[in-house]
C-alpha positions, 0 to 999 in steps of 0.5 A: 500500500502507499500510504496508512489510509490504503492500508487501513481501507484494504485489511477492513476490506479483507477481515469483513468477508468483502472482495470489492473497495470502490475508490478514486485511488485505485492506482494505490491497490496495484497488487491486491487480491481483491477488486478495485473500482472507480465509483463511476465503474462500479455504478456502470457496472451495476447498470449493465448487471441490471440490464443483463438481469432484465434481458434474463427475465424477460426470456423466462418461460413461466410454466403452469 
């Protein structure tokens, strides 16, 4: 990590269970072993999920 507040963000991260941080600093979190997002990446991300999703339901069959 570069710098003490990377270092903190990074181990909260590691010691909660979660595998993503979201950040405008993702040049600090080079070699990690978890996900690092900019916050307008993330949100696209969630954008495409949610078409991705809707596409997916609307091809369900409902079976009686």
């Amino acid at each position: 990590m570069k710098d003490f507040e990377d270092g903190i963000q990074y181990f909260i991260t590691i010691n909660n269970g979660l595998d993503t941080i979201i950040t405008r600093n993702i040049t600090d979190y080079k070699n990690v072993d978890i996900n690092v997002f900019m916050p307008k990446d993330f949100l696209n991300l969630e954008k495409i999920k949610k078409i991705v999703d809707s596409k997916q339901h609307k091809n369900e069959t409902i079976t009686p």
